[in-house]
N, C-alpha and C positions, 0 to 999 in steps of 0.2 A: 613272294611279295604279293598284297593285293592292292591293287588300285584301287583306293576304297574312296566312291564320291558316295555313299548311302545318304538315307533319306532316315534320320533322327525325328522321330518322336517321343512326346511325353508318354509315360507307361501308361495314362490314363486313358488315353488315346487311341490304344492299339485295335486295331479289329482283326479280327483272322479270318480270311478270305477262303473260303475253296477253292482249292487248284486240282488241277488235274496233273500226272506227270505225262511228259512229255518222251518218254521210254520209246523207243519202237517196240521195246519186249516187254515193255507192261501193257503197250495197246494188245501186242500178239493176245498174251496170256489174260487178258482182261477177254478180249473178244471168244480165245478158247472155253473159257469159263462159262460165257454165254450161250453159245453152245451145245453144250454137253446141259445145262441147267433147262431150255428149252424143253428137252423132249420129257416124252410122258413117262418112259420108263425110269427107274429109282435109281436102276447101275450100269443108265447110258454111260458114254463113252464120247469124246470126240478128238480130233488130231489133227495137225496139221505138219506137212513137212516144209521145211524149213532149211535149203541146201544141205547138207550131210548131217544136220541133228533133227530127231525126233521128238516133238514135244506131246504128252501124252495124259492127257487131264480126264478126269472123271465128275460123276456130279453126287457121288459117296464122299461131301465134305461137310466139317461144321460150318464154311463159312469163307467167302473169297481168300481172306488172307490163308484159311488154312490149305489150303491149292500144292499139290504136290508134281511139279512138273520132271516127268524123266527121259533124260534125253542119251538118246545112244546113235555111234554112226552106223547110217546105213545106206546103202541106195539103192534098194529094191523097195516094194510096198511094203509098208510096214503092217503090224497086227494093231491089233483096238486091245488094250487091258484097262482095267479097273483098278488101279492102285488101292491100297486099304487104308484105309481113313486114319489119318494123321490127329493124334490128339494132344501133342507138346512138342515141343522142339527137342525135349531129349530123349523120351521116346525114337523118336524118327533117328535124329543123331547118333546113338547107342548101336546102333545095326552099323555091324563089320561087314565091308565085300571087298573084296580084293580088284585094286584100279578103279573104284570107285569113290568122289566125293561127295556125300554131302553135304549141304550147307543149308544157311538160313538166306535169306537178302530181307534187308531194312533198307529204311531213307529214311533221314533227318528233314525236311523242309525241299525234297527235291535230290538230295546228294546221297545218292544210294550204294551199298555195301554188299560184297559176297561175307557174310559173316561164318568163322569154322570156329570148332569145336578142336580146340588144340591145348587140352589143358594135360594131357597126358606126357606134354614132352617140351622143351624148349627147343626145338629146332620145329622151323614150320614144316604144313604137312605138303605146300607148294615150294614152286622157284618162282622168283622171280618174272622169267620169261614166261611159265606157265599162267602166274596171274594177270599178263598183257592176255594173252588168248582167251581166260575164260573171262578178262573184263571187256571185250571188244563185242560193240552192241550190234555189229551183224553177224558174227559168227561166234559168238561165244553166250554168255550167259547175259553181259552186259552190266558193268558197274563204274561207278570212280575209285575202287578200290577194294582188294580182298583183306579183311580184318581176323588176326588168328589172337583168341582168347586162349590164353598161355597159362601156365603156371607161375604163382607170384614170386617175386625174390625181396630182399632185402625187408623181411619181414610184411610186405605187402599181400593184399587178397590175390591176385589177379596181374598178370603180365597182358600188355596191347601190344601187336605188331602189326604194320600195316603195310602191305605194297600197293603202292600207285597205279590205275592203268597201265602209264607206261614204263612201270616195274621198279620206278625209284623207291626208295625206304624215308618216308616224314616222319620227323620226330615227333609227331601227334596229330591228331584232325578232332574240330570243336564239335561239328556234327556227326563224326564217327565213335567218340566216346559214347556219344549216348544213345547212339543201336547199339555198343559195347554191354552196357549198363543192361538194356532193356535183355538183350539176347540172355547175358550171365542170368535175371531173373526168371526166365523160362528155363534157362539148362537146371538151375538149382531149387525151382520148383516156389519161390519165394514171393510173398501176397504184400500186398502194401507198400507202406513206405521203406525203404531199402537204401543203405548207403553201402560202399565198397571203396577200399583203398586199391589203387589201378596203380603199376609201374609202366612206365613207356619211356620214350628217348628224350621228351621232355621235362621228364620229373615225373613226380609223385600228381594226381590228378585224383580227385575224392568226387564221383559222381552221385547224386540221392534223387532213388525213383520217387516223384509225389503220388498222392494220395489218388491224382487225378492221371497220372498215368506220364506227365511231362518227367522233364530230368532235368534236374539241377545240378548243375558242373561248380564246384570250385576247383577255376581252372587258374587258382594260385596266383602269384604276383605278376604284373606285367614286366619285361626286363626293357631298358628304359637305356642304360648305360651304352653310348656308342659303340665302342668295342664289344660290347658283349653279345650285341642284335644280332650280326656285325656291319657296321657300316665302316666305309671309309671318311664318311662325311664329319666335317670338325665340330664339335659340339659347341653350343651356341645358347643353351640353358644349362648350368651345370655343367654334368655330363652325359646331357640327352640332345640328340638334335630333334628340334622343336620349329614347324615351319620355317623351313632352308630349304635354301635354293638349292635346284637339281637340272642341271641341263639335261635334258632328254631330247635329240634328233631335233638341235635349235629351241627347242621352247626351254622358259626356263619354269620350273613347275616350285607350289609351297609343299616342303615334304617334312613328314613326322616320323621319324623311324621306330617302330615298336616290335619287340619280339614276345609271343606264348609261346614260346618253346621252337619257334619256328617263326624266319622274319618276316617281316611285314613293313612297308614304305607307304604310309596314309596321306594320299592328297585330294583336299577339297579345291581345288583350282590352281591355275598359272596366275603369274605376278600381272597378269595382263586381265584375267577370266577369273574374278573370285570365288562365282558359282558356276562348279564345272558339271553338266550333262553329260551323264556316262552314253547317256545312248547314241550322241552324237560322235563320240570315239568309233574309232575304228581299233578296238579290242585285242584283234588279232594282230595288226600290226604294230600298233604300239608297245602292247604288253610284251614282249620280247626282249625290247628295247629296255626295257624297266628293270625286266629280271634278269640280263647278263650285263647290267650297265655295273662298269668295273670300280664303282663304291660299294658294291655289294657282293663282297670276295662268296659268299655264301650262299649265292642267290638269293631269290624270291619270290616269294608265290604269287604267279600272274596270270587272269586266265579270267574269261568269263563261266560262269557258273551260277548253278541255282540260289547255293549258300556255301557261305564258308563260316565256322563257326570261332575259330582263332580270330579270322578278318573282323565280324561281327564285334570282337573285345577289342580288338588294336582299335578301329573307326572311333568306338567310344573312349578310351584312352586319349585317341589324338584329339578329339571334338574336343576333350576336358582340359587339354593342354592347351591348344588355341583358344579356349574360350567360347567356343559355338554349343555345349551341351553342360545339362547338370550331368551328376554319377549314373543317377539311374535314367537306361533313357529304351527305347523301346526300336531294333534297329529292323529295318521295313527290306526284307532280302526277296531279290525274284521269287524264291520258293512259298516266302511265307516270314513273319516275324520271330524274334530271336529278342525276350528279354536282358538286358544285361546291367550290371549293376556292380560299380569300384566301388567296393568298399572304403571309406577314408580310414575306419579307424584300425585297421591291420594290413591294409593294402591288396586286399585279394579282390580277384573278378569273380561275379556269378555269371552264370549263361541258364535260361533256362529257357526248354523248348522240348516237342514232339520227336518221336521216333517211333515207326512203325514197321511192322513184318509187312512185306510185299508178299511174298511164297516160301516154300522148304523147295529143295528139287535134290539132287541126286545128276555128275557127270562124271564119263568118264575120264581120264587121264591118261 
């Protein structure tokens, strides 16, 4: 579930803001960068250690993103090398080493990914448990989740599989399809506009790379149906619940329940606070409460975050259902804005929005 209080604007409206990430390991590897860029020779080198992993960058690249960081355990001093210049993602990806992964890392708006190359096999090339450790932002690589590009089924391009930080399996993520998207583009070497059929645990998901580089999600119909979000909550429009009440720890809150494939409980306020301030929440304690509150046999995604990109389509779904937004609306997330757009006349959401390579790197397992 997300507690979605966002801030709706006309798409006219929108400005895109520069951000920074807020990574400890994009500051590391940004600072690394500068660094080794600094000195006057061409195949300086510079390092830093970093409790038992070695990060090891050179300034032999096209370009920050193109940044190849390899990390190995060690606790002694380590060497200076010069890794060889990285010139694609499948290039670099194609190189076999035994107990070693490479990967790519992307962020959507803030919400960053260990993205693999798993199209040779339907079983990932992690566990579970492994993708807690290589997503934990002090000792591991640091992500909200490892993404494995699979091989397609049911006649589809492309299989998504995704584990959690903390090692669950989601039926999909709005800002993960489309470092999905952008990654597939570089593995398979493809210029322009691009669409692909993706299978995931949600459905069928048809992401299209534009012209300018963003990605465009049809991320299919929203599920509306109480039972089928799932709520326990009695439906009150239809068979949708539609601003109802939810006691949460005494308050009683207005809630919309919508699921992308993955559920979501949208509230713009309590029956007391009709415009609720997320910042004045206490995040951590409440969201908890939200997501094992026992109407929501299924849980729900609760959590603050830079962006959620499912959340971003449920907000404008519920905005359209209470009546606070038209279809196309413009939604304003910590990371950065997320166009989205219900379609009326077949019922699908668009999402469209950035995703970019952070680094390639190379760990062990």
């Amino acid at each position: 579930m997300a507690i979605a209080a966002a801030k709706l604007l006309p798409a006219a409206a929108a400005v895109s803001k520069g951000r920074s990430l807020s990574s400890p390991c994009s500051v590391s590897y940004s600072t690394l960068y500068r660094l080794s860029s600094s000195s006057s020779s061409s195949s300086s080198s510079a390092a830093l250690q970093l409790d038992s992993l070695k990060f090891v960058v050179s300034s032999k690249f096209r370009n920050p993103s193109s940044l190849r960081i390899c990390s190995a355990a060690s606790s002694s001093s380590m060497s200076i090398q010069a890794p060889p210049e990285i010139t694609s993602a499948a290039s670099f990806l194609e190189r076999k080493e035994s107990g070693i992964l490479h990967f790519v890392k992307y962020q959507g708006l803030g919400n960053d990914f260990i993205l693999v190359d798993n199209r040779d096999s339907h079983e990932p090339r992690i566990t579970p448990e492994q993708a807690v450790k290589l997503c934990d932002r002090n000792f591991g690589i640091g992500a909200d989740g490892v993404i494995f590009a699979m091989p397609g089924i049911n006649g589809t391009d492309y299989t998504m599989r995704i584990f959690n930080s903390d090692g669950s399996e989601p039926e999909m993520c709005g800002n993960g399809i489309r470092c999905f998207a952008r990654f597939i583009a570089e593995l398979e070497n493809l210029q322009g506009k691009q669409s692909f059929t993706i299978h995931t645990g949600a459905g069928l998901i048809v992401p299209e790379i534009q012209e300018d580089g963003q990605v465009r999600v049809d991320m299919g119909e929203p599920i509306l149906k109480a039972s089928d979000v799932p709520t326990k909550l009695q439906p009150n429009k239809g068979q949708s619940v539609v601003k109802s009440k939810l006691e949460v720890d005494g308050v009683s809150w207005n809630v919309t329940c919508v699921s992308m494939g993955n559920p979501h409980c949208v509230t713009f306020g309590t029956e007391v606070s009709k415009n609720l301030q997320v910042d004045e929440l206490n995040l951590a304690e409440i969201g908890p409460k939200f997501e094992h509150h026992v109407m929501f046999p299924a849980r729900t995604n609760t959590g603050a975050t830079l962006a959620c990109g499912t959340g971003a389509c449920s907000v404008v779904v519920a905005a359209v259902l209470e009546g606070h937004a038209g279809r196309s609306c413009t939604v304003d997330l910590p990371g950065g804005p997320l166009e989205i757009e219900w379609k009326e006349e077949n019922n699908h959401i668009y999402m469209t929005g950035p995703a970019e390579v952070v680094f390639y790197g190379s760990v062990p397992l």
